[in-house]
C-alpha positions as CSV (number, residue, x, y, z in Angstrom):
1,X,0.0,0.0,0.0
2,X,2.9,1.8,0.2
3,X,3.2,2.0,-3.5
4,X,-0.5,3.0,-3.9
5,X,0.3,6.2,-1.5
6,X,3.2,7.1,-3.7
7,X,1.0,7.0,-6.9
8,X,-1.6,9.0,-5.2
9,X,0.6,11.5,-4.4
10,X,2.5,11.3,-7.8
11,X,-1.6,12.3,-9.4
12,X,-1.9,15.3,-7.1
13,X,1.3,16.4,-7.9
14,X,-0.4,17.1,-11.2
15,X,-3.1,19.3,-9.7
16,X,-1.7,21.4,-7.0
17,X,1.1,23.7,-7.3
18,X,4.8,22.8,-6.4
19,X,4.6,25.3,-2.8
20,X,1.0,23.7,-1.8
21,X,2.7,19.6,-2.8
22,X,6.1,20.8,-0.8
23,X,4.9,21.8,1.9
24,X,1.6,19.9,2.5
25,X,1.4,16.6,0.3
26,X,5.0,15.4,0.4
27,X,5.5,15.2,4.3
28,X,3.0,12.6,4.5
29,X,4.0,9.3,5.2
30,X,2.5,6.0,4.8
31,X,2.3,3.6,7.9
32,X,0.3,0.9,7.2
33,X,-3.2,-0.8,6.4
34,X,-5.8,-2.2,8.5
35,X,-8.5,-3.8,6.6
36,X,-9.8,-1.3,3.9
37,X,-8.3,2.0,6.4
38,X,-4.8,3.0,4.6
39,X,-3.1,5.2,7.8
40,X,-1.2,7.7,7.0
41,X,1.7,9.7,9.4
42,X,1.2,13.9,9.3
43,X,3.9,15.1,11.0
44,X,2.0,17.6,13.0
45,X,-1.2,18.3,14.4
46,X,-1.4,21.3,12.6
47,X,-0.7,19.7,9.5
48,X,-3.3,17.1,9.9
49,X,-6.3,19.6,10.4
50,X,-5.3,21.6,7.4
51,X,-4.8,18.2,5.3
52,X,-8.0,17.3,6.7
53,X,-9.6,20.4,5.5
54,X,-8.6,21.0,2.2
55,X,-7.2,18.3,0.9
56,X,-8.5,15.2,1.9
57,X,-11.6,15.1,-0.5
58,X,-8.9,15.3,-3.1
59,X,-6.6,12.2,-2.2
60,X,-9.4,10.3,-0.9
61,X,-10.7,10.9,-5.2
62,X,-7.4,10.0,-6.2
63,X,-7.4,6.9,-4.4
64,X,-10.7,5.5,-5.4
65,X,-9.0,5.9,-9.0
66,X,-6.3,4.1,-8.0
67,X,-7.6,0.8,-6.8
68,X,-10.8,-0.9,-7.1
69,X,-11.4,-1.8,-3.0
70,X,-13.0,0.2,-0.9
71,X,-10.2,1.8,1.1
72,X,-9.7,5.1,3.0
73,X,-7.2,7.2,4.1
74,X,-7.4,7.8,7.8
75,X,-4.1,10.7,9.0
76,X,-2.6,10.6,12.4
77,X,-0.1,11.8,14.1
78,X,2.5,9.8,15.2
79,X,5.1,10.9,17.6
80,X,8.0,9.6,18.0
81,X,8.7,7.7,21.1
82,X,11.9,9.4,22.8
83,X,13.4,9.1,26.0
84,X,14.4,11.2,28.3
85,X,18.2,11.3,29.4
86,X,19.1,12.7,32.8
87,X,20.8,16.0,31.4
88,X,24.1,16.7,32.0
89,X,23.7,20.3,33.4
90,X,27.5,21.3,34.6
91,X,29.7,20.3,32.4
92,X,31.3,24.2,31.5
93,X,30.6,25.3,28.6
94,X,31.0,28.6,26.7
95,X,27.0,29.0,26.6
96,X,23.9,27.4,28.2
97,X,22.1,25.0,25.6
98,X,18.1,26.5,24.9
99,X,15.3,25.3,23.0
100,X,14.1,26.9,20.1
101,X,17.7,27.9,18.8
102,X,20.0,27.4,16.3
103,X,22.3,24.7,16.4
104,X,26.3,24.9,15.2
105,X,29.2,23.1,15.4
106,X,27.3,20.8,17.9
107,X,26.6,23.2,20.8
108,X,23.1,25.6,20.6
109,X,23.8,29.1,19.8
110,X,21.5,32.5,20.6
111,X,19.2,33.0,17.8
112,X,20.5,34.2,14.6
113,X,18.2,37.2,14.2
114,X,19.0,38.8,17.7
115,X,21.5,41.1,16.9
116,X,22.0,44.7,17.4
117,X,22.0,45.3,14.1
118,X,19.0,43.7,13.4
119,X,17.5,45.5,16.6
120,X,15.1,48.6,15.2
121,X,15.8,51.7,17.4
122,X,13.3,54.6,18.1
123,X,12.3,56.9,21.3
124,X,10.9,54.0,22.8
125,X,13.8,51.8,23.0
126,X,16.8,54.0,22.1
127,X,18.4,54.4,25.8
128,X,17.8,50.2,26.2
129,X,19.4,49.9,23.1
130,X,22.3,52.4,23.9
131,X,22.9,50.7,27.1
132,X,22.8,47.4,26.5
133,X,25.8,47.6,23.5
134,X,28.0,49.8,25.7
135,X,27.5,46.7,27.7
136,X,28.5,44.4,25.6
137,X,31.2,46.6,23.6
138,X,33.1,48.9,25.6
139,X,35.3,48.2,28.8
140,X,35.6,50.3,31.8
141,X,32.2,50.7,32.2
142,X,30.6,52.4,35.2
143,X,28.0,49.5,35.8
144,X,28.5,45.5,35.2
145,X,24.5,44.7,35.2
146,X,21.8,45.8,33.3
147,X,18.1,45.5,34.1
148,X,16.0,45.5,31.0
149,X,12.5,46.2,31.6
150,X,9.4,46.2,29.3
151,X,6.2,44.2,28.5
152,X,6.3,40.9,26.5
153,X,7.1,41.1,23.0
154,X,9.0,44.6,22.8
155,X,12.7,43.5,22.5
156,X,13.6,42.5,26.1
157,X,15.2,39.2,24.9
158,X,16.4,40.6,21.5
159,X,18.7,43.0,23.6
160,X,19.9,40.0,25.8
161,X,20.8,38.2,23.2
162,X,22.5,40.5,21.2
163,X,25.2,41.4,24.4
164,X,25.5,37.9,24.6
165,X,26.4,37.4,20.6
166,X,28.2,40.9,20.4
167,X,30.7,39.7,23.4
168,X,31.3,36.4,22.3
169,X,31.9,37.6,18.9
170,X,34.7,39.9,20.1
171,X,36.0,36.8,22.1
172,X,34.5,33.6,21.5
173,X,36.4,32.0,24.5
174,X,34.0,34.0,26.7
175,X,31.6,31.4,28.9
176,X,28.2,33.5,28.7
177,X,25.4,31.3,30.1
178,X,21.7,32.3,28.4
179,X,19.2,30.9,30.8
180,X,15.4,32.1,31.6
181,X,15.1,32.0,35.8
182,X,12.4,29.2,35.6
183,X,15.5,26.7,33.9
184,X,17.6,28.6,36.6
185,X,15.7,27.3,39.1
186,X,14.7,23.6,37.3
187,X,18.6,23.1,37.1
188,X,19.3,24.2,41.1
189,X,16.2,21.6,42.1
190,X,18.0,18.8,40.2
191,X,21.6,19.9,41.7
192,X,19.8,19.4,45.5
193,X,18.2,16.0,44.7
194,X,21.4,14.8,43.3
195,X,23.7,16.1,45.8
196,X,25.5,18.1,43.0
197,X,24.6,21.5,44.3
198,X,28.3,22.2,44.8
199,X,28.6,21.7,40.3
200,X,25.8,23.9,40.2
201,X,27.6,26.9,42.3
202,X,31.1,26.1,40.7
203,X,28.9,26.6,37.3
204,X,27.7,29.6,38.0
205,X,30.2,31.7,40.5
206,X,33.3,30.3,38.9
207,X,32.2,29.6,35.4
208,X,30.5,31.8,34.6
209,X,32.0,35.3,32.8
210,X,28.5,37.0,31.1
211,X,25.3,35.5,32.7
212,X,21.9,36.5,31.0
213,X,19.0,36.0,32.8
214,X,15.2,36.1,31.8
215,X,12.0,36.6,33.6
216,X,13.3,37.2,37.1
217,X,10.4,37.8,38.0
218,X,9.9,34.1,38.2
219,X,11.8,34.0,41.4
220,X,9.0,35.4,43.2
221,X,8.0,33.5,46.3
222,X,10.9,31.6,46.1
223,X,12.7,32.5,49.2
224,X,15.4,29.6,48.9
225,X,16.2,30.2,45.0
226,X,16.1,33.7,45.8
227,X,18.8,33.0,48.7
228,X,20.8,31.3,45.9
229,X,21.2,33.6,43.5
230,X,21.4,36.5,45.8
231,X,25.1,34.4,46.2
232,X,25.6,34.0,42.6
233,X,25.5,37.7,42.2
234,X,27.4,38.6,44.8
235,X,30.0,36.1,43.5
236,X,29.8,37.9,39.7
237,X,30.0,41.0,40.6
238,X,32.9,41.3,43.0
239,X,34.4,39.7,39.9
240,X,33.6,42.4,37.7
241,X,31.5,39.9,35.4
242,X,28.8,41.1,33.6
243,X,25.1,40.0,34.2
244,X,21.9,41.1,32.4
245,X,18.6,40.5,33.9
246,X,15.0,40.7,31.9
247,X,11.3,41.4,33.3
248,X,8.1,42.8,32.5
249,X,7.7,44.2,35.9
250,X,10.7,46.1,38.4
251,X,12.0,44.3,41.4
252,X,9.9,46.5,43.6
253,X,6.8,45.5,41.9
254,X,7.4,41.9,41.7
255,X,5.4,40.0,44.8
256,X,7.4,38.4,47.6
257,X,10.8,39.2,46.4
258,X,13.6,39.8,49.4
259,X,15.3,43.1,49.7
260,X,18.4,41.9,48.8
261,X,17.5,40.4,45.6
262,X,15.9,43.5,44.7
263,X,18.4,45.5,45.6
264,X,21.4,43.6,43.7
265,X,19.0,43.0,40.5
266,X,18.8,47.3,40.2
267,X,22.4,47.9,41.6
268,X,23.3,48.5,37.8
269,X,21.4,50.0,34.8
270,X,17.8,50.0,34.4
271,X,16.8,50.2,30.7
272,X,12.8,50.0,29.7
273,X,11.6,49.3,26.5
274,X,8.2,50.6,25.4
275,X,6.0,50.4,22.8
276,X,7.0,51.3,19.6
277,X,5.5,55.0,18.3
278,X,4.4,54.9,14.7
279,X,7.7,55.7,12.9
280,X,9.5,53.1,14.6
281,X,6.5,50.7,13.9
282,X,7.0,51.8,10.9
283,X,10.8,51.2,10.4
284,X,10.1,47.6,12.2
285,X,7.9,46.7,9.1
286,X,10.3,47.8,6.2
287,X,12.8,45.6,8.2
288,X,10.5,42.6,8.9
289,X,9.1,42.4,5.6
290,X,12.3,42.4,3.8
291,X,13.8,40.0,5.8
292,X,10.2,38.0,4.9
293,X,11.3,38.4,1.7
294,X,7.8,40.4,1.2
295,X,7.4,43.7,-1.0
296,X,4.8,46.1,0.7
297,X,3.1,49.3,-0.6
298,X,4.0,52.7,1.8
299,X,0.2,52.5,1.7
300,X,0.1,48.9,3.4
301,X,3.1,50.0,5.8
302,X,1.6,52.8,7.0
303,X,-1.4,51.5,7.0
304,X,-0.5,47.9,9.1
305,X,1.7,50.4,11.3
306,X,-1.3,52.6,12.3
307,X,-3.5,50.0,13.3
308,X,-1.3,47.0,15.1
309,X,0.4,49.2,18.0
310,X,0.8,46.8,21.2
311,X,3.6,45.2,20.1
312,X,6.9,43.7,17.7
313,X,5.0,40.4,17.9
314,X,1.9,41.7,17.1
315,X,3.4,43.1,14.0
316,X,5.2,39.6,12.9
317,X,2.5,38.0,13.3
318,X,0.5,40.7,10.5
319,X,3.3,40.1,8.6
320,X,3.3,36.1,8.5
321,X,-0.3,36.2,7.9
322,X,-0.1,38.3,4.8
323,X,2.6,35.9,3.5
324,X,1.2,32.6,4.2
325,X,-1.9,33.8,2.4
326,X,0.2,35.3,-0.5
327,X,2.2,32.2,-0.8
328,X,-0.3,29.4,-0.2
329,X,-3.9,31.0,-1.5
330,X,-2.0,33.1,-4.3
331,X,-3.8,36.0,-3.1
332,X,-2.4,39.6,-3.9
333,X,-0.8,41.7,-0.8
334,X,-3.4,44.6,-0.9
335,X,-4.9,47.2,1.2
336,X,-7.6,44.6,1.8
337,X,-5.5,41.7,2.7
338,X,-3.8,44.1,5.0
339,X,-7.4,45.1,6.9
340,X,-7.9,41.2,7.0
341,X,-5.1,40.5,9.3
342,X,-5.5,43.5,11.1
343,X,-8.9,42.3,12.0
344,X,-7.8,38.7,13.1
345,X,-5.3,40.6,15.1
346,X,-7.0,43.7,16.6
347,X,-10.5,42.9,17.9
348,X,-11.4,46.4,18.3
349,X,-10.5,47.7,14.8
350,X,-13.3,49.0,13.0
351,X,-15.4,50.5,15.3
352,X,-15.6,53.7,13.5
353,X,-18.3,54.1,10.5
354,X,-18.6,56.0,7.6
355,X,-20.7,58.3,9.2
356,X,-18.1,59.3,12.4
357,X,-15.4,59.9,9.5
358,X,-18.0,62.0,7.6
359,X,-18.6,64.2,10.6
360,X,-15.3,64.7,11.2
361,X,-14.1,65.7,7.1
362,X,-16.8,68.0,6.8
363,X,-16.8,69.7,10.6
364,X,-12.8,70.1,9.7
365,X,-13.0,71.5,6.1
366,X,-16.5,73.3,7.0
367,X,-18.4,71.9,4.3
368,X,-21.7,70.0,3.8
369,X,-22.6,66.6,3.7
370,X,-24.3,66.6,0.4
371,X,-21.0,68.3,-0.9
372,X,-19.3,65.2,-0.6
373,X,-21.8,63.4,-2.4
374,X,-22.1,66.2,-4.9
375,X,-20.4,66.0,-8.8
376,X,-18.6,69.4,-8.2
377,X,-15.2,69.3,-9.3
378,X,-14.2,72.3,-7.6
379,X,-10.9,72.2,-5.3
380,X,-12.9,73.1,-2.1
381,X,-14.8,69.9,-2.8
382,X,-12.7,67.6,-4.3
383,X,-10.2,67.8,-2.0
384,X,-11.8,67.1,1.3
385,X,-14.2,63.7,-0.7
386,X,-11.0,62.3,-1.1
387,X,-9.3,62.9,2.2
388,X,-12.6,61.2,3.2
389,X,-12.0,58.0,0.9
390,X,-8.7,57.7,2.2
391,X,-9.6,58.0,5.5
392,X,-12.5,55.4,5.6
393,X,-10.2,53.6,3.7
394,X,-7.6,53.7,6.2
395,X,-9.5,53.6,9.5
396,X,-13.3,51.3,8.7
397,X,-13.9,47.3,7.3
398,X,-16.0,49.4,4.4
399,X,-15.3,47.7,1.1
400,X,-14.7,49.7,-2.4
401,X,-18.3,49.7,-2.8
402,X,-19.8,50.5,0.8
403,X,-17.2,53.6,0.1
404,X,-18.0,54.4,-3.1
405,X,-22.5,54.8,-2.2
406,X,-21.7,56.5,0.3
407,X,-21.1,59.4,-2.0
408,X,-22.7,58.0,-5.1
409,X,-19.1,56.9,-6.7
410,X,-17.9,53.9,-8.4
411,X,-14.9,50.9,-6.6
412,X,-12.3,52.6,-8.6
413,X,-13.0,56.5,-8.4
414,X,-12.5,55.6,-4.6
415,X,-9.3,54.0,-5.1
416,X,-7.7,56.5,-6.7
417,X,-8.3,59.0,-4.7
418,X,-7.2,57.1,-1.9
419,X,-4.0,56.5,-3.8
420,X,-3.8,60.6,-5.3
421,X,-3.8,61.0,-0.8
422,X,-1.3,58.6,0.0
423,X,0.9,60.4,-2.3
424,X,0.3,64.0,-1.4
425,X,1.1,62.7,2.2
426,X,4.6,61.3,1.2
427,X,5.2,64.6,-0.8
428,X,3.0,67.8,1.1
429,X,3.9,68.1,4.7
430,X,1.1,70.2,5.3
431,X,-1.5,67.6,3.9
432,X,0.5,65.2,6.0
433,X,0.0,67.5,9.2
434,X,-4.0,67.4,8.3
435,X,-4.0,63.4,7.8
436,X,-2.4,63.6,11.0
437,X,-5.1,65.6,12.5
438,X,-7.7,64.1,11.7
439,X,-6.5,60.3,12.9
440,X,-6.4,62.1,16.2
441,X,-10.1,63.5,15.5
442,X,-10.7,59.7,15.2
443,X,-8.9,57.9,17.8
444,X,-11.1,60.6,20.2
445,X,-14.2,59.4,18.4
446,X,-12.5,55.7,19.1
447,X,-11.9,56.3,23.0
């Protein structure tokens, strides 16, 4: 049956493009038959629902083509069966293994991508930034820790990273250890229970020249642990190593931490990242999208960089949604693709209308309604119908159309002047300053 599966797959290869078979078809792999039920291995769960959506009705054709029985495919997943070693936490090395990273030369590395150079600056980050690569760069520093400080998903980790990478690149003999506090304290509870707590201090007081430690706030209510690596720090730092410590909250607000503890993790640098404003946003999506390999419109930047504002992972994740569905739907990056995954990613987008943008054009540029809906040509009017395209364009779920009877025009009158906007932004600061205006009109309208 083996052979059957192979000669199914060999048929769709005929009707699905190369991407879709690559990525979807080909992973699939035959396990075995029980009575007329052919099982077939996905090698995810993920893969299995989206097999099992599209593209089972197809092979399940194929197959009743191939053979005369009456067989059916049935997909699992089959994991395979892996055992556990005991790990061997303490044996020295020049950095502490992670999942999730790439591997080299047999040992785990930081991730590629967290670099400094590949780290976006702007006012919200730009002292974090500054901080943490005289860090990493220049000697006879002031301060030997650094406390970075921001909500998830803003850079914390990129900038630990990146002093990790940036010193070990200047000497790769350098034993920086990369560790989150939970593994921190997952690694001192295995020491304990196997009377090897004297490896695990010897690992980190002795060992140890950089240490880089996430999500502190994990020690909370861990009076022991906390005990611990109040020692470890002491140890470092009257060594003059260098230590940099992540959270989303500051020692003083993190619950049932000791005084000492706090006080060593803020004896240094504190750094705080915060959200990106919208010309960083929009700097972090020219940067994402290339490395995506993706070509965007200004019109799509500006536009994805107005409405996804929490965060750099909100933004990825806009920006991997518009690519899977370019890739594997064919389906052209447009404004409208764009609106789409802001709406699977912003519940609240959309809450203005037509009519709240309508009040706002024709309070601003003191005209009347039925002016907008009028066939004049003259400037006056002209002008502020298509500052109202673009911004219902911009700011509502309104299709082309909904647009377009609103003021009794057709899908593509409404598209360029959206477009004849977007470029009297890039090139007229003072049409920019209005645009800019008026969001601000609507974000009050919003709140």
């Amino acid at each position: 049956m083996g052979t059957t599966w192979e000669e199914v797959k060999n048929q769709i290869k005929e009707e699905v493009s190369e991407k879709i078979f690559s990525l979807w078809i080909n992973p699939i792999n035959f396990l075995e038959q029980k009575k007329d039920k052919i099982i077939l291995e996905c090698p995810n769960k993920f893969a299995l629902n989206w097999i099992t959506e599209n593209y089972l009705n197809i092979m399940q054709d194929k197959l009743s083509k191939t053979i005369n029985c009456d067989a059916r495919f049935v997909l699992i997943v089959n994991p395979m069966e892996r055992k556990k070693p005991v790990p061997d936490m303490f044996k020295v090395s020049k950095q502490l293994t992670l999942p999730n990273v790439h591997r080299g030369n047999g040992k785990r590395r930081f991730k590629r991508e967290f670099t400094f150079d590949r780290f976006v600056v702007g006012k919200s980050n730009e002292f974090a930034y500054s901080a943490s690569k005289a860090l990493a760069t220049r000697g006879g520093m002031s301060y030997n820790s650094l406390f970075l400080l921001s909500k998830t998903g803003l850079g914390k980790s990129h900038l630990s990273q990146s002093v990790g990478q940036a010193i070990l690149e200047e000497n790769s003999e350098t034993r920086a250890f990369y560790i989150t506090a939970e593994d921190f304290v997952n690694e001192m509870v295995f020491a304990i229970k196997n009377n090897r707590i004297e490896e695990f201090k010897n690992r980190y007081r002795r060992s140890c020249d950089v240490l880089l430690l996430e999500d502190v706030n994990f020690f909370s209510g861990k009076e022991k642990m906390q005990q611990e690596l109040e020692h470890t720090l002491d140890a470092l730092l009257n060594a003059n190593k260098k230590i940099v410590f992540t959270s989303p909250l500051l020692p003083k607000d993190i619950p049932n931490i000791s005084e000492g503890l706090s006080s060593r993790l803020t004896s240094g640098i504190i750094g705080t990242l915060g959200t990106p404003d919208l010309e960083t946003r929009i700097k972090i999506i020219e940067r994402k999208s290339i490395e995506l390999g993706m070509v965007l419109s200004d019109e799509i930047v500006h536009f994805l960089a107005k409405h996804i504002s929490r965060d750099v992972r909100q933004i990825e994740s806009a920006l991997r949604f518009l690519k899977a569905r370019s890739e594997l739907m064919k389906a052209k990056i447009d404004l409208d693709l764009a609106r789409e995954a802001v709406i699977s990613l912003v519940p609240d987008h959309g809450c203005l209308s037509i009519g709240d943008i309508e009040k706002i054009v024709c309070k601003y540029y003191k005209v009347d309604l039925s002016m907008l809906r009028s066939k004049s040509r003259k400037k006056i009017h002209t002008f502020p119908r298509n500052v109202y395209i673009y911004l219902c364009r911009q700011n509502t779920d309104s299709t082309l159309e909904e647009i377009g009877r609103s003021i009794d025009r057709n899908h593509s009158t409404v598209l360029y002047s959206a477009e004849m906007i977007a470029q009297k932004i890039r090139s007229d600061s003072r049409v920019k300053k209005e645009i800019d205006y008026l969001d601000l009109r609507l974000k009050d309208v919003m709140n």
